[in-house]
Kinemage of the C-alpha trace (Angstrom):
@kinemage 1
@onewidth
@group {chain A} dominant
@subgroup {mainchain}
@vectorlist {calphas} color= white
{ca unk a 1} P 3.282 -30.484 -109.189
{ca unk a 2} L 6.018 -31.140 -112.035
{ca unk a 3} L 8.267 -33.495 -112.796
{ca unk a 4} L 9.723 -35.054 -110.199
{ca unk a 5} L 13.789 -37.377 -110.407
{ca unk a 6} L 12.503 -41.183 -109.413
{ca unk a 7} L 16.191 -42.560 -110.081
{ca unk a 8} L 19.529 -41.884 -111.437
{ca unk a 9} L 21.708 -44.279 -113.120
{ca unk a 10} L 24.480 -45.747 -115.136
{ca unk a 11} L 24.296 -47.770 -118.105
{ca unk a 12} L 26.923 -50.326 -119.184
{ca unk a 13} L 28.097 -48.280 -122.152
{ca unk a 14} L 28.908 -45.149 -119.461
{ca unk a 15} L 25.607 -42.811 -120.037
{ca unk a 16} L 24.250 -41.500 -117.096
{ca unk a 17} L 20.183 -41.386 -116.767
{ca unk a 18} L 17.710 -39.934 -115.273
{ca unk a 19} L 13.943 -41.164 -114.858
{ca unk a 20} L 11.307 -38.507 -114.690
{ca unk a 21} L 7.559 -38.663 -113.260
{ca unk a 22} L 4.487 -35.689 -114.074
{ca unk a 23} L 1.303 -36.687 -112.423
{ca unk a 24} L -1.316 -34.605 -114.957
{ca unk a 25} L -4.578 -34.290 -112.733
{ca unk a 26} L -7.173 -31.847 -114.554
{ca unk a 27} L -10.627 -32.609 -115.401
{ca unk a 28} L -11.116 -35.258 -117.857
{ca unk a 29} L -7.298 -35.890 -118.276
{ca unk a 30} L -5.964 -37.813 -115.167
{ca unk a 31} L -2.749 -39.859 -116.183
{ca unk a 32} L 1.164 -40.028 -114.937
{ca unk a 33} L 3.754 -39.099 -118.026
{ca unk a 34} L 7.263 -40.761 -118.025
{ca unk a 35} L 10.421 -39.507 -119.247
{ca unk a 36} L 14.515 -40.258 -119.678
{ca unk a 37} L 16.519 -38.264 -120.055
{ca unk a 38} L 20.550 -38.423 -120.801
{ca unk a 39} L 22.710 -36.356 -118.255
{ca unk a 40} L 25.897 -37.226 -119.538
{ca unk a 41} L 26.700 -39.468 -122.709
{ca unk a 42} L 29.839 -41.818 -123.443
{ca unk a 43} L 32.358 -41.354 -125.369
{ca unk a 44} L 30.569 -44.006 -128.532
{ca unk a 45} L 27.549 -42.214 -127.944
{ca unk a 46} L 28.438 -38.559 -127.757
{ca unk a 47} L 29.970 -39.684 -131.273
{ca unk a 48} L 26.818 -40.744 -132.578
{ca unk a 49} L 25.040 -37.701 -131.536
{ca unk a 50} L 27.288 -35.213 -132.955
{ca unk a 51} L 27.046 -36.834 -136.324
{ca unk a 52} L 23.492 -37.273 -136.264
{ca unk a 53} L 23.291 -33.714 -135.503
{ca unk a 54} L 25.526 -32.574 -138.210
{ca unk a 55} L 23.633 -34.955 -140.569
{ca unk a 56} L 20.243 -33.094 -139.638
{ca unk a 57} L 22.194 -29.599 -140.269
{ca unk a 58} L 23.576 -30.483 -143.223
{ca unk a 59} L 19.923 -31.781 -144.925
{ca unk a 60} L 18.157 -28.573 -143.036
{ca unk a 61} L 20.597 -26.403 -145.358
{ca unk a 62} L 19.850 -28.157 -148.485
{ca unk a 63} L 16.502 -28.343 -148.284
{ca unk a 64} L 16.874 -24.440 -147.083
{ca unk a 65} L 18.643 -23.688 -150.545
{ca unk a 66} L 16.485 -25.987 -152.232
{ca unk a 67} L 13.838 -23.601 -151.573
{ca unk a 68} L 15.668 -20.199 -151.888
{ca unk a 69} L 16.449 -21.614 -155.537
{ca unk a 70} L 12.871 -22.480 -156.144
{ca unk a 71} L 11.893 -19.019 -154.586
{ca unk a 72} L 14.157 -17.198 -157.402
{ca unk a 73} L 12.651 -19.060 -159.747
{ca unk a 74} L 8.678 -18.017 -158.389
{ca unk a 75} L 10.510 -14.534 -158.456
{ca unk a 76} L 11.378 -14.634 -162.382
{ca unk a 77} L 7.857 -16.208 -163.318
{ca unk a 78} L 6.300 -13.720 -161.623
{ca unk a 79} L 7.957 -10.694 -163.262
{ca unk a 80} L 7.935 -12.614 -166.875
{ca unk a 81} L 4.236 -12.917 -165.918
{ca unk a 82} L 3.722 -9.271 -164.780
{ca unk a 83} L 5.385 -8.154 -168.099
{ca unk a 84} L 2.567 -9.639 -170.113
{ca unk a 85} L 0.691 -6.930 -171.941
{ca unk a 86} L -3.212 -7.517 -171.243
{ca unk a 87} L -4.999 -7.176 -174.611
{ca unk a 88} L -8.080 -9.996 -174.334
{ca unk a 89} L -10.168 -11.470 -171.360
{ca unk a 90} L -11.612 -14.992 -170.732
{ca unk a 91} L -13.844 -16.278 -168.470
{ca unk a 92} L -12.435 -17.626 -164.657
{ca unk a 93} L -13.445 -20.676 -165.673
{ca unk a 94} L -10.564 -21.335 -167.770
{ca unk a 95} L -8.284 -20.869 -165.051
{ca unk a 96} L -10.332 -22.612 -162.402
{ca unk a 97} L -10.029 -26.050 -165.063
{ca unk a 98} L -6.273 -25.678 -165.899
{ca unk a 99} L -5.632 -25.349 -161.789
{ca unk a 100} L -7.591 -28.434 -161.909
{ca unk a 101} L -5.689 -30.376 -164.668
{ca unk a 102} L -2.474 -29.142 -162.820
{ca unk a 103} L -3.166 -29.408 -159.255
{ca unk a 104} L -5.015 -32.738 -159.630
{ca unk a 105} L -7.832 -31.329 -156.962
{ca unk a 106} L -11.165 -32.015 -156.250
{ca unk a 107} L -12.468 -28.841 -154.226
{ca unk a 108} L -15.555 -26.981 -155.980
{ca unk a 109} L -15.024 -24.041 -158.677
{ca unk a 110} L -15.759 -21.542 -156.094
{ca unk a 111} L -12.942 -22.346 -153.898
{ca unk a 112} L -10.443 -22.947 -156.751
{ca unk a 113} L -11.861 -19.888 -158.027
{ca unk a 114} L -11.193 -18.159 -154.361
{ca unk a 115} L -7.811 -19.561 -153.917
{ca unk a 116} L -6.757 -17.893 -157.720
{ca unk a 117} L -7.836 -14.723 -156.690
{ca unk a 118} L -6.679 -14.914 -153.391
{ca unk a 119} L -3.000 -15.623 -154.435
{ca unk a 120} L -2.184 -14.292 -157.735
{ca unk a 121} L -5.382 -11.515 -158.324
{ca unk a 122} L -3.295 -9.109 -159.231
{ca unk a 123} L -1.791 -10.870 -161.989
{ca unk a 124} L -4.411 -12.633 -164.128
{ca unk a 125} L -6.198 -9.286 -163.924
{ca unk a 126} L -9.329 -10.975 -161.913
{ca unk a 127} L -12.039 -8.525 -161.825
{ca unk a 128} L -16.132 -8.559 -162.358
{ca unk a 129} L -17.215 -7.420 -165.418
{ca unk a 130} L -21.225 -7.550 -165.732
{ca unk a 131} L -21.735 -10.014 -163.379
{ca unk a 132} L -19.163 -12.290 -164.528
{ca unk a 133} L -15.628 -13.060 -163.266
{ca unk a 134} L -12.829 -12.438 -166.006
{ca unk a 135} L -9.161 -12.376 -166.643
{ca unk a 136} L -6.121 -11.993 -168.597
{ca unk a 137} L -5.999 -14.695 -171.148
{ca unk a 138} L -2.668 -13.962 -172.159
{ca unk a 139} L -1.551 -14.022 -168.642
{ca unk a 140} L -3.439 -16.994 -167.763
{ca unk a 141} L -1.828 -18.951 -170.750
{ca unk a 142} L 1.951 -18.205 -169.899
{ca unk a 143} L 1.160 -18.552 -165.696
{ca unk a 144} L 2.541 -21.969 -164.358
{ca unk a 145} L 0.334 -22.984 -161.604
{ca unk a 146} L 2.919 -25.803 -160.265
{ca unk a 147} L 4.718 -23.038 -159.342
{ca unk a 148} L 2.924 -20.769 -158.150
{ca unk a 149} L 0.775 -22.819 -156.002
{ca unk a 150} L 4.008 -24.540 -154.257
{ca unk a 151} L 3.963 -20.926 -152.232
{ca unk a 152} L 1.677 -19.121 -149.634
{ca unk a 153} L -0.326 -16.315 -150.742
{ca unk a 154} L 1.562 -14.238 -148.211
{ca unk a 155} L 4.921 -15.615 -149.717
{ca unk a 156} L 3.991 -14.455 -153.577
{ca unk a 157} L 2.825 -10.947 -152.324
{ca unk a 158} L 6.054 -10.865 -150.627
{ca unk a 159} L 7.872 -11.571 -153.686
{ca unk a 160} L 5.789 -9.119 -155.724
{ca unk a 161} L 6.463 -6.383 -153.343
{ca unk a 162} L 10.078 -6.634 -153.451
């Protein structure tokens, strides 16, 4: 079993080809795959190819320090929003409708309410007082969710822990 040559050949530009066959036999899935592949390009298209290729590296490392930059920026919120003295709580609720107004979402309370605490607990303050879900209103009001919530949870802690 594999994939097994069924010709070789040469097109008019110069490329040389190969034709592949993979008979895929298991239970429920019986079907033959086909495949080309280029061997050897010409001259025009081994051209082509190299600038495609440094076309697709040169957009991978913008968008790669588009999103170190936005990453610095997380970074600076996050200790602006860390240096917030706590004095007065509000209800979850608040935060649960301005992620709503912000995100433009349409998932229940309790899993905005989830998400919040699962990502950035730490820094609204979220805790259960008397049966009731709280934070940091002064927190809350200077936190910019479009921001925050561009990131993993795992990526934030990260950031906090550096």
């Amino acid at each position: 079993m594999g994939w097994k040559v069924l010709k070789r050949y040469t097109k008019e530009c110069g490329c040389v080809c190969e034709d592949h066959e993979n008979d895929v036999d298991r239970p429920f899935m019986c079907y033959t795959d086909y495949s080309t592949t280029e061997i050897k390009r010409c001259d025009t298209h081994e051209r082509q190819h190299q600038e495609y290729c440094a076309k697709a590296q040169a957009e991978l490392e913008h968008r790669q320090q588009l999103k170190q930059e936005k990453r610095q920026q997380l970074k600076a919120h996050l200790l602006n929003l860390a240096g917030i003295e706590h004095q007065t709580l509000a209800p979850i609720k608040e935060a649960v409708s301005k992620y709503r107004e912000l995100i433009k979402i349409s998932n229940s309370d309790r899993w905005i309410q989830r998400d919040i605490a699962q990502r950035i607990e730490c820094l609204l303050m979220v805790s259960k007082i008397k049966n009731k879900w709280m934070c940091s209103k002064e927190r809350l009001e200077h936190s910019n969710f479009n921001l925050i919530f561009d990131f993993q949870s795992f990526e934030i802690h990260k950031l906090l822990n550096e």
